[in-house]
LOBA-46229 format. One line per 3 residues: number of its first residue (from 1); for each residue x, y, z of C-alpha. Coordinates in Angstrom, 1 decimal. Example, Ala and Ser with C-alpha at 12.3 -4.5 7.8 and 13.67 -1.06 7.14 Angstrom:
<rs>
1> 12.3 -4.5 7.8; 13.7 -1.1 7.1
</rs>
This chain:
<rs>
1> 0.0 0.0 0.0; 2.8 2.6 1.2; 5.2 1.7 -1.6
4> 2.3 2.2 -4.2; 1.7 5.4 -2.9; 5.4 6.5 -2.8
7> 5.4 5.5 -6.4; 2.9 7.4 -7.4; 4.5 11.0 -4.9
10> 7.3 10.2 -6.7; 6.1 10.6 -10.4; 3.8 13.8 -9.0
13> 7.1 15.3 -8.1; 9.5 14.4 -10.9; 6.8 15.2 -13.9
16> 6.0 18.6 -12.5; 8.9 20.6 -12.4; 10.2 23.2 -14.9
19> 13.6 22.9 -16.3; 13.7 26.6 -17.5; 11.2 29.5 -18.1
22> 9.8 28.0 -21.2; 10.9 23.8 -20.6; 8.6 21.5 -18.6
25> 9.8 18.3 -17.8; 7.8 15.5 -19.7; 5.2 13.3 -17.5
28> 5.6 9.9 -17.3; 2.1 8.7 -18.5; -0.7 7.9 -16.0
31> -2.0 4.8 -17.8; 1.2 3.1 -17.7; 2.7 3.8 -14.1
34> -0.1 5.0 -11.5; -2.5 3.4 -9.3; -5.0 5.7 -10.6
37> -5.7 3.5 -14.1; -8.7 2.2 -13.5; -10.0 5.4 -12.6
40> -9.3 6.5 -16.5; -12.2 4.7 -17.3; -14.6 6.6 -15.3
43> -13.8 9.4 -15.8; -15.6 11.3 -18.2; -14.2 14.5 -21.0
46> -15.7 17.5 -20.4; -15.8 20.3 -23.3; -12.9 22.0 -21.6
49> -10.3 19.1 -21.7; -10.6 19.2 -25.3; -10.8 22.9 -26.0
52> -8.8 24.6 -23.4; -8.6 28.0 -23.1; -6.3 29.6 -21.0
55> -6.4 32.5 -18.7; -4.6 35.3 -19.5; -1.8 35.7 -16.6
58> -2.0 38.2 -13.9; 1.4 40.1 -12.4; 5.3 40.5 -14.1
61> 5.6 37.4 -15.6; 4.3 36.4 -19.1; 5.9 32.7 -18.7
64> 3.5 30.9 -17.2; 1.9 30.1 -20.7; 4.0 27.9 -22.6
67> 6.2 30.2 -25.3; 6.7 29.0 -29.2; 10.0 28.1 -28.1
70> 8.7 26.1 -25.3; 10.5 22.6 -25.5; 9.2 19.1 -24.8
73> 9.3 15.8 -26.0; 9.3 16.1 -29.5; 11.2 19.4 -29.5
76> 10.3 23.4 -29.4; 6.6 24.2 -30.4; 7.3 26.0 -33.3
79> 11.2 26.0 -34.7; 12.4 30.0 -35.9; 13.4 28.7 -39.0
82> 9.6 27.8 -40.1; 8.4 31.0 -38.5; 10.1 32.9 -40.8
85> 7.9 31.9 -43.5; 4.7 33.5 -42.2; 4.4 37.5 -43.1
88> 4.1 39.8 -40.2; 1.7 38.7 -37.9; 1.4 42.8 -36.4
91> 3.0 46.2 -36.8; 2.2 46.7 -33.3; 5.1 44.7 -31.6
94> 8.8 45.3 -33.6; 9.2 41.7 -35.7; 12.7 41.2 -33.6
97> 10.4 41.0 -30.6; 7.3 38.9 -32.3; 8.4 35.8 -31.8
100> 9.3 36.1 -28.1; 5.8 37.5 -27.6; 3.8 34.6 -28.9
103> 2.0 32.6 -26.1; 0.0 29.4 -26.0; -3.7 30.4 -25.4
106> -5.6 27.3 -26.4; -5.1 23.6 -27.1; -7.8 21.4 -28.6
109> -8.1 17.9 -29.1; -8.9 16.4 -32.4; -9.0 12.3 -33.0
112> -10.1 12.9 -36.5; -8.6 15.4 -38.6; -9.2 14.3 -42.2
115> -7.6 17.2 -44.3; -4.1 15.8 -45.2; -5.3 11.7 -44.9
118> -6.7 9.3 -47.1; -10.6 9.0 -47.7; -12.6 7.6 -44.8
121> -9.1 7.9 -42.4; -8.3 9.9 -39.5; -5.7 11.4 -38.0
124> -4.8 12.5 -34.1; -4.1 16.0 -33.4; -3.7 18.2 -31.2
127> -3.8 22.3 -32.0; -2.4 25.0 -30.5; -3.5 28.7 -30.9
130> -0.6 31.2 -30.3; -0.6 34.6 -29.5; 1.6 38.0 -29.3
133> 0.5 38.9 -25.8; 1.9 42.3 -24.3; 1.3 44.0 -20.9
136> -2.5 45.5 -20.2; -2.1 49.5 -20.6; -5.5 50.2 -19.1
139> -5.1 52.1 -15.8; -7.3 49.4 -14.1; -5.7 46.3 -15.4
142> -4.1 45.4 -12.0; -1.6 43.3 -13.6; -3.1 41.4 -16.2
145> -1.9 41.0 -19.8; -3.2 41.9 -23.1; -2.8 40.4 -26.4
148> -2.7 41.8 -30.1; -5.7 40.0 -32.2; -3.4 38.1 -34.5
151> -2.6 34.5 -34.4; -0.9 31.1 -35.0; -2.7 28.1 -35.6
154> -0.6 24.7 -35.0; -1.2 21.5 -35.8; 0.6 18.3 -34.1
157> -0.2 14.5 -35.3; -0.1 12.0 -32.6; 0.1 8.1 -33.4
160> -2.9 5.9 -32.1; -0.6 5.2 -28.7; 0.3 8.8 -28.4
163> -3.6 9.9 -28.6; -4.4 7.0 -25.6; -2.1 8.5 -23.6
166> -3.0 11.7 -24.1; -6.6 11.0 -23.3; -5.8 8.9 -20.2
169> -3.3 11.3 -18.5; -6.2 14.1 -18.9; -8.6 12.0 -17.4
172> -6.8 10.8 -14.8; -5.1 14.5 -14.0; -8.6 15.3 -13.4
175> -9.4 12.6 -11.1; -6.3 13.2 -8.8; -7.3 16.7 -8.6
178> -11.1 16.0 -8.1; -11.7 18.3 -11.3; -16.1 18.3 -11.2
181> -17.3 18.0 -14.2; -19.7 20.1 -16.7; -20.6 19.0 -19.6
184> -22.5 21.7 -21.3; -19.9 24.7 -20.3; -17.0 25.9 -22.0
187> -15.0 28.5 -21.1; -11.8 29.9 -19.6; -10.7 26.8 -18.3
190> -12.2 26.8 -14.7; -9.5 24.7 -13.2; -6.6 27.0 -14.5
193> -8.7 30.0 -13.3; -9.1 29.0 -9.8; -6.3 27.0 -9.1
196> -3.6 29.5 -11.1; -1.7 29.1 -13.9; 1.6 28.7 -11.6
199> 0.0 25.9 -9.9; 0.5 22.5 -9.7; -2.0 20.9 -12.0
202> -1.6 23.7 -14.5; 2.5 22.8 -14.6; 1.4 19.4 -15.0
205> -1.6 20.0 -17.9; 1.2 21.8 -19.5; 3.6 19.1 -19.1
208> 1.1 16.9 -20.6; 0.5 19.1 -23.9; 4.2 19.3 -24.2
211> 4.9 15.5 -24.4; 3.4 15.2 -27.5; 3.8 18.3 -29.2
214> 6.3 19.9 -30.6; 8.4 20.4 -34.2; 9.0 16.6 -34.9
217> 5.3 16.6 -34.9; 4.4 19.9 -36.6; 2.5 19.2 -39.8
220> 1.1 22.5 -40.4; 1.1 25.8 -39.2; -1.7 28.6 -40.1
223> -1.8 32.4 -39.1; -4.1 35.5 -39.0; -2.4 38.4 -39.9
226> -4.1 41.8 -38.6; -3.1 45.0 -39.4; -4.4 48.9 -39.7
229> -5.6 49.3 -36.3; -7.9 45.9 -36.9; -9.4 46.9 -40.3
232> -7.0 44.5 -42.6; -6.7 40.7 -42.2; -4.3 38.3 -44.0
235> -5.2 34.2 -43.4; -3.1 31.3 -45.1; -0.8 28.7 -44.3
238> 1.4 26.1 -45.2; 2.1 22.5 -44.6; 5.5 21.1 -43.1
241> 7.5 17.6 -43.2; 9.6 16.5 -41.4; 12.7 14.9 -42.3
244> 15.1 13.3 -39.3; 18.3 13.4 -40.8; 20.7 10.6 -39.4
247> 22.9 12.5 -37.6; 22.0 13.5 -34.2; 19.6 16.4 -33.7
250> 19.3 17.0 -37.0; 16.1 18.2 -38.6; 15.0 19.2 -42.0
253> 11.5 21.2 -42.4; 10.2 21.0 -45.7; 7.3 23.7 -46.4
256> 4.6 23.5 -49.0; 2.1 25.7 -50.0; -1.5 25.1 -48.5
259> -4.0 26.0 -50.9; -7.2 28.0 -49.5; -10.6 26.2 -49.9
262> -13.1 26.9 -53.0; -10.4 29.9 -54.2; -10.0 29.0 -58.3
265> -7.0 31.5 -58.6; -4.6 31.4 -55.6; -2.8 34.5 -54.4
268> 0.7 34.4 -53.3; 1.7 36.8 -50.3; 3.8 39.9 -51.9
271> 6.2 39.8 -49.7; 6.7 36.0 -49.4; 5.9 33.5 -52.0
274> 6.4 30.6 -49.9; 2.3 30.9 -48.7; -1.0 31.3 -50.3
277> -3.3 34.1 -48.6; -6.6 36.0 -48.5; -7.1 39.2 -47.7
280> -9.8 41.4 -45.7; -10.0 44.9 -45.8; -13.1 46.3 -44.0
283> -12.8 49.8 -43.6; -15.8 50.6 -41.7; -19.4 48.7 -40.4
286> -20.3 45.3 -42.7; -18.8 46.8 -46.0; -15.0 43.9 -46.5
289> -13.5 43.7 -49.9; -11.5 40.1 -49.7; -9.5 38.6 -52.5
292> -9.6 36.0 -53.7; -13.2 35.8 -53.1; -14.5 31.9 -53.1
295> -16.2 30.7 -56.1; -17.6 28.2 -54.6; -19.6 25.9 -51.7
298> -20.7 27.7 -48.8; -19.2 31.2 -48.4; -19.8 34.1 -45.8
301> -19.4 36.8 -48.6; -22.7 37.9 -49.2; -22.9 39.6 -45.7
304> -19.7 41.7 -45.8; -21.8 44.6 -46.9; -24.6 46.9 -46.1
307> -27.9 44.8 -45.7; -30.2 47.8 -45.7; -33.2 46.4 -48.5
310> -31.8 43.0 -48.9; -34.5 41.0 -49.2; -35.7 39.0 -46.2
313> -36.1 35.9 -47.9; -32.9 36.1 -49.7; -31.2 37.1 -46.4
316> -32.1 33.8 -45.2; -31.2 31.4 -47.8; -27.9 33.2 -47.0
319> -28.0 32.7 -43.9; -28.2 28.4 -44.4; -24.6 28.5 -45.8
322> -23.4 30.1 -42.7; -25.1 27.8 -40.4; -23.7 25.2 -42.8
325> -20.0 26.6 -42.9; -20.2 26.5 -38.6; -21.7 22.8 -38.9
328> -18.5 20.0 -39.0; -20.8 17.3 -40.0; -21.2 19.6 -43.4
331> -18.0 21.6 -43.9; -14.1 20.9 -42.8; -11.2 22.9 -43.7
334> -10.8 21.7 -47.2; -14.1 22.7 -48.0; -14.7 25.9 -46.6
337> -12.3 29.4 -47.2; -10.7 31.1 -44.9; -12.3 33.8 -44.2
340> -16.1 32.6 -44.5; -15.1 30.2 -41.2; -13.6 32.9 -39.5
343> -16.3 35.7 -40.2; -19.4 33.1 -40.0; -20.8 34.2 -37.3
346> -19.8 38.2 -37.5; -21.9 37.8 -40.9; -24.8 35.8 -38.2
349> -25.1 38.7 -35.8; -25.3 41.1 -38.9; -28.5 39.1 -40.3
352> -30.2 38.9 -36.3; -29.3 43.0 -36.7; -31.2 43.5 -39.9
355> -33.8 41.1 -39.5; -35.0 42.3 -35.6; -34.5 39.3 -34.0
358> -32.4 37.3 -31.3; -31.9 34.0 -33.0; -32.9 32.4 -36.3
361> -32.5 28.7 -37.0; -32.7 26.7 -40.3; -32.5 22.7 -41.0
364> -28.4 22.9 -41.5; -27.9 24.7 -38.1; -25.8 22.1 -36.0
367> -28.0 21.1 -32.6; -26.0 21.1 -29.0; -26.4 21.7 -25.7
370> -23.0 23.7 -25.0; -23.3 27.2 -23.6; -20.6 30.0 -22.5
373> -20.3 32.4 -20.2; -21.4 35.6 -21.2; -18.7 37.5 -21.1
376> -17.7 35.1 -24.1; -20.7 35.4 -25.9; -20.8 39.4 -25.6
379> -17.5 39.3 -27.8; -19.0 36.9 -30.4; -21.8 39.6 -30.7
382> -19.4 41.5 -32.0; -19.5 42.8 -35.6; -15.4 42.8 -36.0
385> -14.5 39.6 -34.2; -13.1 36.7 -36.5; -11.4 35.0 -33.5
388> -12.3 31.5 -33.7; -10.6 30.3 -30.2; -8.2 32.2 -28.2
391> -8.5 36.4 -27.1; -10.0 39.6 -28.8; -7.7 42.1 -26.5
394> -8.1 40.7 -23.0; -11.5 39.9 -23.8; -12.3 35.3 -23.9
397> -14.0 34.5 -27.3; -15.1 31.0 -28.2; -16.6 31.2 -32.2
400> -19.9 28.9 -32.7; -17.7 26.8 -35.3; -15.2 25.6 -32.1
403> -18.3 25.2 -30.0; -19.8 23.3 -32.6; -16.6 20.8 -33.3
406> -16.0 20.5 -29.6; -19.5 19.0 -29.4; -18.7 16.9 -32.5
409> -15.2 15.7 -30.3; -16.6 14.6 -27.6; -19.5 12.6 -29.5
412> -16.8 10.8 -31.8; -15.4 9.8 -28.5; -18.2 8.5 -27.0
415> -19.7 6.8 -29.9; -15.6 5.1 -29.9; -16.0 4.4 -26.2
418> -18.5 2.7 -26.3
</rs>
């Protein structure tokens, strides 16, 4: 009895330490070496183990959110050498400061990406949303940090063992911290927000995250470029392979151009050809010119103007693509642009606007029963808000697409449970 419980004080205490201000020792996994196994299975996911959002942190110190330089397992988060292929994220923070400002504010869970697999296949991911975060200059921000409303989107494959692991560490990290569960909130990450993000089980969900991320397991990396005081977006991305050389510690990163859904002619970034891109200018209210426009499937376009005598019945035959784009059972990322899945539901609250209502439903709307809190649905009612996941300023926003595919998650692991 004792020596199982030393065991299991002594993997707490070796798997929870930092080994620098952005390197967190890797866990040794739950399901293979702790008493606490059989609790894995029941235990149940909740949305926010797999789509956690972080709190933004409160005081001097920025480095309690893992950095892009962060290392783990499989290596820093995101290697220098590929960052340089992605065009300024901001004007707003010099570029030979950027990359030291980017911060991990979200990792979700995702056992079946299909965009880069065969037919029918899936593959195990997790994502990371990054960051530039900055210090809060509002006189009563007692301490908390801000961030600019640009972003990095990464995407890590896991192997079928890799995934299992994941899964059971979280569920068992919850069960040795009594973490109550709610299955129809998602949020800031309750846990992180009470307990602190310099707390035990916050070192150790981060420890987790790290021991299967990082650049060996990098496959591709997207951004959202914002620029002109939040009236010009840039989206796009790339793929990347990785090749192990055989001499030690020697990486190759091969980067290939990620073409943008439904687009016919692609358009290269001016300033580096190495990425496809769209671009947003909206200078003022609903009125956005974007090129390359879609010419095809279901697209947000209509709505990034003026609605003033659309008709009401062609409003809402519009307004099925959008609950179509924010439905995964319907769309995915190779099916859907851009900016039509970030500006869905911007282009929703414009239609509830003009029409005089709260709500409007159609057959393709995706049906769940996951709210937020309302401080993160205030910023989704926000005309000029294509965050999907992550921070608009220090304000939390959560877009109905993320909702929507976190619902979809934890269904596809039931129905495998089971």
């Amino acid at each position: 009895m004792w020596g199982q419980v030393l065991r299991i004080l002594g993997i707490i205490a070796a798997t929870s330490a930092f080994l620098g201000p952005f390197s967190v020792q890797v866990p040794v996994p739950f399901s293979e070496n702790s008493a606490l196994a059989d609790v894995n299975r029941e235990t149940t996911l909740d949305p926010q183990d797999v789509s956690i959002l972080f709190p933004l942190p409160h005081g001097k110190s920025d480095r309690l959110l893992l950095a892009a330089d962060s290392k783990g397992k499989h290596g820093e988060l995101i290697p220098q050498t590929t960052f340089k292929h992605i065009p300024l994220l901001t004007y707003d923070i010099p570029e030979n400061e950027l990359f030291g400002s980017l911060r991990v504010v979200g990792a979700r869970l995702d056992p079946c990406f299909t965009s880069h697999v065969e037919k029918g296949s899936c593959q195990y991911q997790i994502r990371l949303v990054l960051q530039p975060i900055i210090p809060s200059r509002a006189p009563d921000s007692k301490g908390r940090w801000n961030t600019k409303d640009a972003a990095l989107h990464a995407f890590y494959d896991l192997n079928a063992r890799e995934w299992e692991s994941l899964l059971s560490d979280i569920k068992e990290l919850k069960a040795q911290y009594q973490v109550k569960s709610n299955p129809s909130i998602l949020g800031v990450h309750t846990e992180l927000l009470a307990r602190g993000l310099d707390s035990d089980y916050a070192n150790r969900l981060k420890a987790i995250i790290l021991s299967k991320t990082g650049k060996k397991r990098l496959s591709r990396l997207t951004f959202f470029v914002v620029r002109m005081n939040g009236h010009f977006w840039k989206f796009g991305g790339f793929k990347v392979s990785v090749n192990e050389l055989a001499e030690p510690k020697k990486i190759q990163f091969k980067i290939s151009k990620l073409p943008i859904a439904n687009i016919a002619r692609q358009e290269e970034d001016p300033n580096e050809g190495d990425v496809f891109v769209q671009s947003v200018a909206r200078p003022g209210g609903l009125s956005a010119h974007v090129i390359p426009i879609s010419g095809g499937g279901d697209t947000a376009a209509y709505f990034m103007r003026d609605l003033e005598g659309s008709p009401e019945k062609e409003v809402r035959v519009q307004l099925e693509k959008l609950h179509r784009i924010e439905n995964p059972r319907i769309n995915t990322p190779d099916t859907v642009d851009c900016f039509s899945c970030h500006a869905a539901q911007s282009a929703r609250v414009a239609v509830n606007k003009h029409l005089g209502v709260s709500r409007l439903t159609t057959g393709s709307e995706y049906i769940q029963n996951i709210r937020v809190p309302a401080e993160i649905e205030e910023a989704g009612s926000m005309s000029i808000n294509f965050r999907a996941f992550g921070y608009f300023g220090p304000r939390p926003t959560i877009g109905q697409r993320v909702i929507n595919e976190t619902h979809h998650v934890l269904s596809f692991l039931k129905s495998r449970s089971n």
